[in-house]
N, C-alpha and C positions, 0 to 999 in steps of 0.2 A: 504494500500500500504506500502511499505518498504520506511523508511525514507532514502532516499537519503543522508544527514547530517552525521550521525553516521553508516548507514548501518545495525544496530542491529534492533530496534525496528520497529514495525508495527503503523501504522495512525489512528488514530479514531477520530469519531465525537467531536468536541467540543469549545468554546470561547476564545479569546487570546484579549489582551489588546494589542494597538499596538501604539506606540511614534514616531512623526515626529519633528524635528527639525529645524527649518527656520529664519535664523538667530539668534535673541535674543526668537524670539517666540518655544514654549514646546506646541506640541498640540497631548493630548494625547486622543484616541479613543475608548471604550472599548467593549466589549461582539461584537467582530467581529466573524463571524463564521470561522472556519477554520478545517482543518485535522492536528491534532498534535501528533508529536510521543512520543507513551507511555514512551519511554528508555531516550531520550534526551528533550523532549520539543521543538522541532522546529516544529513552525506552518507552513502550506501550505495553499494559500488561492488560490480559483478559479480566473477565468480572472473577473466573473463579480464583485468579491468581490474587488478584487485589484482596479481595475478600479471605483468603488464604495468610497474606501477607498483615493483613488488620487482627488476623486471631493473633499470630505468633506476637506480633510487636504487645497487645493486650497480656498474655501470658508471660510474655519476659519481663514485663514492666512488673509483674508478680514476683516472681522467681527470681529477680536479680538483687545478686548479693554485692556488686560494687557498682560502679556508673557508667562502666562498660563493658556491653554484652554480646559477644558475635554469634548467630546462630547459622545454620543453613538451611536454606530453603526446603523444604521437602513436603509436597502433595499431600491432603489431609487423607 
């Protein structure tokens, strides 16, 4: 697909590392699958990935015992 972002590049398959912020806590996520545009790097992730990515960052913000947290991505 045409990246919407820049309007140049086209989307392809591939992982993006993705950082939430919550208050003092850094919970960072990585090898999330996504569509990123070749020209700029803006990733696009589906509704289930997003939704996927809103649990884990919810549950590490539980679970974390210092202010940064790296998890990996993984399909519920």
């Amino acid at each position: 697909m045409k990246c919407m972002f820049c309007r140049i590049g086209e989307t392809c398959f591939g992982h993006q590392t993705v950082t939430f912020e919550q208050g003092d806590l850094v919970i960072v996520i990585r090898a999330v699958p996504a569509q990123i545009c070749e020209a700029c790097g803006e990733p696009y992730f589906d509704q289930a990935t997003t939704k996927r990515l809103e649990q884990l960052a919810e549950d590490s913000a539980h679970e974390a015992s210092s202010n940064v947290l790296v998890r990996e991505f993984c399909a519920a």
